[in-house]
N, C-alpha and C positions, 0 to 999 in steps of 0.2 A: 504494500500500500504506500502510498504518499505519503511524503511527510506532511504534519496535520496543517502545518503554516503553507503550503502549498494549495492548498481544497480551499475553492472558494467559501465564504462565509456560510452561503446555504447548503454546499456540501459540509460543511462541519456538520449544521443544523441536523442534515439529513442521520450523519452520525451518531449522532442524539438521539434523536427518535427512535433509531433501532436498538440502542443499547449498547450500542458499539466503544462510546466513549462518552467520559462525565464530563458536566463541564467542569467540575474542581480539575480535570485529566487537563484539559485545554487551557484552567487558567493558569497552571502550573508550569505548561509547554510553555507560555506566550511569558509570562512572566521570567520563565528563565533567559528566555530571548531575551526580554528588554534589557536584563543583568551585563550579559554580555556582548549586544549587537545595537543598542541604543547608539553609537556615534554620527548619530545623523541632527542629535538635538531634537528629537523627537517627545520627549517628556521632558514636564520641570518638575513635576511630581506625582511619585506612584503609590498608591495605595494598596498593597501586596495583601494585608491582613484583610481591608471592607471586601476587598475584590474574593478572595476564600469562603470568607462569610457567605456572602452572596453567593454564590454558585452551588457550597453546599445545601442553601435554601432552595434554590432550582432544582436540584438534582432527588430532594426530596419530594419538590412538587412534578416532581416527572414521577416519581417513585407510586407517588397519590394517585396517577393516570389521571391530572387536569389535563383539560383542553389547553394545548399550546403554541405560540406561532412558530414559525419555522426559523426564527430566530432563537430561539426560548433557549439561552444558555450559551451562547454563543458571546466571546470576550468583546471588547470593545474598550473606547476613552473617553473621555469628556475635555472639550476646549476649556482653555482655563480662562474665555470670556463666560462660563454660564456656571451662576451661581449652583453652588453642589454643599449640602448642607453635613458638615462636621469636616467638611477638607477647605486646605488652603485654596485659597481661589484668589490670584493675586493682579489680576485681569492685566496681564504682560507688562509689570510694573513694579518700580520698587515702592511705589506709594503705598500699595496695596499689601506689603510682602505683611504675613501673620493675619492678613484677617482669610477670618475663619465666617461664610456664613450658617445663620439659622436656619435657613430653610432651600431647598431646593428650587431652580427654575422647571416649567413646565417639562418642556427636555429631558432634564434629568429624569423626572420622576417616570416620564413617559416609555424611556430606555429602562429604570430599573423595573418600575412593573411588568413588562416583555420577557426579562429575565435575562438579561445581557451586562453582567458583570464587568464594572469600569476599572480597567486596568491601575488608571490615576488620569491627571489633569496633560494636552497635549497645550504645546506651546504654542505663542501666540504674541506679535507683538503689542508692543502699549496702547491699552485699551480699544487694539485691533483693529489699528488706524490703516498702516502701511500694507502696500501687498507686497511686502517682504518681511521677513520672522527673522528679528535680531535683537531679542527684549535685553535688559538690560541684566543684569545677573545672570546670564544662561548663554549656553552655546546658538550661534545663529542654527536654524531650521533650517537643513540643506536637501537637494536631492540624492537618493541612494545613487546616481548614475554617472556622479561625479560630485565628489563630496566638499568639492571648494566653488560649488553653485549652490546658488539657492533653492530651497524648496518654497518659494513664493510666500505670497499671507495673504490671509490674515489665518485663515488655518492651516498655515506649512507645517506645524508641528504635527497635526491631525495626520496630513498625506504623508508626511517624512515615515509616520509610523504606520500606516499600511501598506505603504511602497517597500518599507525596508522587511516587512513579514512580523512586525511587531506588534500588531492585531489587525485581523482578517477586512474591517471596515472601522469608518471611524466617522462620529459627526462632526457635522464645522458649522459655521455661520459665513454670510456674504451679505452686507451693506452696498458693494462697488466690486466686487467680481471673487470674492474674499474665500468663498470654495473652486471657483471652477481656476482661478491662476496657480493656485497649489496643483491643483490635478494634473494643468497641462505641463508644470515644472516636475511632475515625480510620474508623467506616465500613468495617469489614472483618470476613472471616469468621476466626474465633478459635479452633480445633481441641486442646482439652486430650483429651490417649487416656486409654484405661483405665489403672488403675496396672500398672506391671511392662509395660505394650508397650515403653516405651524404655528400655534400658539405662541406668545411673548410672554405670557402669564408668569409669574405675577407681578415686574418690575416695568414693562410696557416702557423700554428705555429706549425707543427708536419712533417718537407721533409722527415722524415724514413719512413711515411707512417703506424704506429703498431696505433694512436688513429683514432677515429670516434664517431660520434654521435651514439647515441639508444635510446631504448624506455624501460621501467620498469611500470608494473601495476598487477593484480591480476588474466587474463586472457589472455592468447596467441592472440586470435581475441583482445583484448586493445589493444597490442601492439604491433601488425600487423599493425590496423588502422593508431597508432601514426608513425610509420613508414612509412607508405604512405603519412603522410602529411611533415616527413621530407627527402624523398629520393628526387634525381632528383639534375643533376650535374648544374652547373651555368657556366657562361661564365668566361674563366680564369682557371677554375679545370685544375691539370695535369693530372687527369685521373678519368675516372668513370667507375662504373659496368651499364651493361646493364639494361634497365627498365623491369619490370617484364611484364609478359602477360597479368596479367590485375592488379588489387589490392592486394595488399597482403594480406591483410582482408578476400579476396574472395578464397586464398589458404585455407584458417580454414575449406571450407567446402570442401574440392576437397581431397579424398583418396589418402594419399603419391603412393599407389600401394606397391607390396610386395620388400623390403628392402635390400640391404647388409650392414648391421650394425658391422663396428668394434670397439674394445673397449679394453682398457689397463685401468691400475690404477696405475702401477709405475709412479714415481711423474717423471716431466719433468727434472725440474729445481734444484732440492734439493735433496740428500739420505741421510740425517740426520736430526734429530732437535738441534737446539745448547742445549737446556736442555736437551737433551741425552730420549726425553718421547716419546710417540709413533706417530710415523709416520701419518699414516692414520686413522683414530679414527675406531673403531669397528661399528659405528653405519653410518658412512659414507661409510663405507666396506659393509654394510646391506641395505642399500640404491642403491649400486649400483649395488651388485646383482640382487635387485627386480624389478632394473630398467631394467635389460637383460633381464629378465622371462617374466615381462610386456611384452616387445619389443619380444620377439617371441611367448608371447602366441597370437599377434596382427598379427601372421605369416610372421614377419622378421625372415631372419639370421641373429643370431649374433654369430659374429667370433676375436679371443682374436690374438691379432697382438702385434707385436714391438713398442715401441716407436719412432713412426718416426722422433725424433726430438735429434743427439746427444748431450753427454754433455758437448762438445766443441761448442755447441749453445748458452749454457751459458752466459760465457765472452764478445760474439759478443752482445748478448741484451743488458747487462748491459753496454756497453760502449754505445750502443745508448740512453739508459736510462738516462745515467750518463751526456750524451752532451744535450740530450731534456731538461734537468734542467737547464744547466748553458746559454741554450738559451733567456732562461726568463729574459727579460729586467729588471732589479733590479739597484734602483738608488743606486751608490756610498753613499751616505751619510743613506742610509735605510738599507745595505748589512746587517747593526749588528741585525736587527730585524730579520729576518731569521733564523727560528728553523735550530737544527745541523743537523737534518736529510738532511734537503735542503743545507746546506751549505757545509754540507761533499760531497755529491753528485754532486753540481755544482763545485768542488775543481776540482772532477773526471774529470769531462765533460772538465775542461777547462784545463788539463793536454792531453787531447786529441789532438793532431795536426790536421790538416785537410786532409792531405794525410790518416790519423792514419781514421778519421770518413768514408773516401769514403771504404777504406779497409773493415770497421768494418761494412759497409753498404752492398757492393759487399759481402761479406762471409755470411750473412743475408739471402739474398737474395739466395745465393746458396744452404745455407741449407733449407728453405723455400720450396725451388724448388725441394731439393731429398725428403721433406716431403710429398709436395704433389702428385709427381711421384709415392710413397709409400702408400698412402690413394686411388688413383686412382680407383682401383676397386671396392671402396665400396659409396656406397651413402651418409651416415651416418658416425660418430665416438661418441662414448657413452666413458663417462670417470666421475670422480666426478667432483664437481665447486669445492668446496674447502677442505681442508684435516680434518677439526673440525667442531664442532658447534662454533656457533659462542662464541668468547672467552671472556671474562672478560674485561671491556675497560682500558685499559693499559698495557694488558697482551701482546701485540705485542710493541709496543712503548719503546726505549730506548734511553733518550736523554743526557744521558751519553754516548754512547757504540754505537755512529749512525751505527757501522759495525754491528751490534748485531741484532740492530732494522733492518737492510736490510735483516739480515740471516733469523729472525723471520718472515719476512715479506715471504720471498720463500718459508719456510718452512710451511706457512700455506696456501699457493695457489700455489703451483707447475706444474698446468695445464693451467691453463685459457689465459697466455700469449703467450702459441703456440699458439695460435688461429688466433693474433695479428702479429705475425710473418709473418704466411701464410697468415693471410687476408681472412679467411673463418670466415663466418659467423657462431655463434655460441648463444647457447640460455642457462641459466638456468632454469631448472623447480622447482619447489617445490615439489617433490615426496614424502618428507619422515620429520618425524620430532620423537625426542627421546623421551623414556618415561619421562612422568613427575614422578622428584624425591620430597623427603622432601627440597634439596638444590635449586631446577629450575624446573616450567612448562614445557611445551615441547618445545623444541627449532628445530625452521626448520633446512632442510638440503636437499642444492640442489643438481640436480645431473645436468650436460651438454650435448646438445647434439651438436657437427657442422657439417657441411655439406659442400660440392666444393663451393668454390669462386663463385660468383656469382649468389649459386643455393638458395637463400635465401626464395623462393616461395617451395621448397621442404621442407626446414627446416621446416619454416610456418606450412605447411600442415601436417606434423611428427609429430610436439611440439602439434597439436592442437587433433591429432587424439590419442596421448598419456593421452590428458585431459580430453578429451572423458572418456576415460576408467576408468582415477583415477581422479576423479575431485576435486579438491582442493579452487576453489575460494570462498567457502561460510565458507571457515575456519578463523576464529577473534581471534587475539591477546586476552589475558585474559582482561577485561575490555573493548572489545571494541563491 
């Protein structure tokens, strides 16, 4: 048999159910991994003891013959942006370092009733700002496929550790492309849902509505599955997307039917790089050609459209960006520990008045709405996740220059945050990775696909019938 960190997540599951193996068996495998194979910056802290506890609860409630989902026992992590109640939860900062919360966020509770035992908290930079993971006390979040690259952010510590075999699937969050840039930096499938499928309950620390919860793992059915166990709106939500028809999981096997797929590559958000180098990388341009040809020799249209998103869209995000920072409760006497990136940012935010946010909100929202009026007739929109392989770790970071590090920050995800805007659901895949040179092995590079609001059982079914075709999941980091 396979070793068990090789089997995708639902094949553990499937292990499970037969009696094959406990999960105490798998948190002990996964856990010995982290001990000795973590050098990817993958955790900032593990919880070995809750993690045992828990599994041996599961394994008793299998023992009971409860109804279970196909997840039920199956290891997993928690990003160390969502509150987790008796663990350090330091939301990628030394502000935070020792607090401890009361109580859990919806998330969590929603992975531990499932029965999917948290390994500990994955890393994540300050308060999960940058799409790059290099918190402060901790090792940068790199990719297993070259370990002096980064594994993106906001939850590169999330994908560093199901890339590296250090749990099978792993939840993230995405405000501005925050799961699907991890995914395409570590070679994985990157699952942001519609807005309002997952609960914010109970701290509702995002009213613009651009973040949510997702799932990140090695196959489209993983993170379907983990999606299923975190959709479903709670009492208090201001709003939710509809429940799907049945499992999302069960879209993996159901034919999209034939497609109108459209697709651009002019970046959203940015037409330059500040170092004056090239825009969209050639091999992310190759990528997403192949990913059209794919998609219609699968007998979709695909049809090359506008930018629905204008560059007076711009300004209106970053001033919501720039207020989501300075909403972050930061005690006065801690303010100085705050990297500049976070501190220039929340300067913005709190230059903002409040007539100045509803405006900056309302005009969001109108652009939003001519986007998706504009995408309307197509089922699908095909575009890259992000404009490079993944870079050098530092190579985006400027803690000199924080206007510098925000420029570089656009300029190497210039798509992923319309997504967020509109609130469709959107997915990275792992299509494509570069040739290995004398300088680097092959470095992945993903490409995105979204879909209408709420149509997240289409996406599902698209992403999975695409995997079909080009299957990616039995591809291992060098050493792994």
């Amino acid at each position: 048999m396979a070793d068990l960190h090789d089997l995708t997540a639902l094949e553990q599951g499937d292990l499970l159910r037969r009696g094959e193996v406990s999960s105490l068996e798998l948190v002990e495998h996964y856990l010995d991994r982290v001990d000795r194979l973590d050098d990817v910056g993958a955790f900032v802290t593990t919880t070995p003891d809750l993690a045992r506890e828990h599994a041996r609860r599961v394994d008793a409630e299998r023992d009971a013959e409860r109804p279970v989902g196909p997840l039920h026992g199956v290891p997993t992590a928690i990003k160390d942006l969502n509150a987790t109640a008796g663990v350090v939860t330091r939301f990628g900062s030394p502000v935070y370092d020792g607090y401890v919360p009361d109580v859990s966020d919806a998330v969590v509770l929603s992975l531990e009733d499932a029965g999917l035992p948290s390994l500990g908290k994955t890393s994540t930079p300050e308060l999960g700002s940058p799409c790059y993971t290099e918190p402060e006390g901790a090792p940068p979040a790199v990719t297993p496929w070259d370990r002096t690259r980064m594994a993106g952010g906001s939850s590169g510590g999330a994908a560093a550790a199901v890339a590296a075999g250090l749990v099978p699937l792993a939840q993230g969050s995405d405000g501005g492309g925050s799961i699907r840039i991890p995914a395409s930096c570590c070679g994985l499938v990157g699952l942001k849902p519609s807005r309002g499928r997952v609960s914010g309950a109970p701290l509702y620390g995002d009213p613009v509505g651009l973040a949510t919860a997702g799932s990140i793992g090695r196959t489209v059915a993983d993170t379907a599955a983990l999606l299923d166990v975190m959709a479903g709106h709670r009492v208090g939500d201001p709003s939710w997307a509809p429940p799907p028809s049945a499992s999302f999981v069960s879209a993996c096997d159901r034919e999209p039917g034939r497609l109108r797929v459209a697709r651009f590559i002019e970046p959203v958000i940015t037409d330059s790089r500040p170092d004056g180098g090239e825009l969209v990388h050639s091999e992310v341009l190759l990528a997403y050609e192949n990913a059209s040809r794919l998609l219609e020799s699968l007998g979709h249209e695909v049809v090359d459209v506008a930018v629905p998103l204008p560059p007076e869209a711009v300004p209106v995000f970053e001033t919501c960006w720039a207020v989501l920072t300075a909403l972050s409760p930061v005690p006065p006497d801690r303010a100085h520990l705050l990297r500049p990136l976070t501190r220039w940012l929340a300067e913005r935010g709190h230059a903002v008045t409040g007539p100045g946010l509803g405006l900056a909100i309302g005009s969001m929202r109108r652009h939003a709405a001519a986007a998706l009026r504009a995408l309307a007739p197509y089922d699908a929109v095909l575009t890259p996740t992000v404009a490079q392989p993944p870079l050098p770790v530092g190579a985006i970071r400027d803690d000199a220059d924080p206007a510098r590090d925000f420029e570089n920050q656009k300029a190497f995800t210039p798509w992923t945050s319309a997504w967020n805007v509109t609130g469709m659901p959107a997915v990275s895949l792992p299509l494509h990775w570069t040739p290995a040179t004398d300088d680097h092995p092959p470095l992945p590079v993903g490409v995105m696909l979204a879909a209408r609001p709420a149509e997240d059982e289409l996406l599902v079914s698209l992403a999975a019938q695409v995997e079909r075709a080009a299957s990616w999941h039995d591809r291992r980091a060098p050493g792994l």
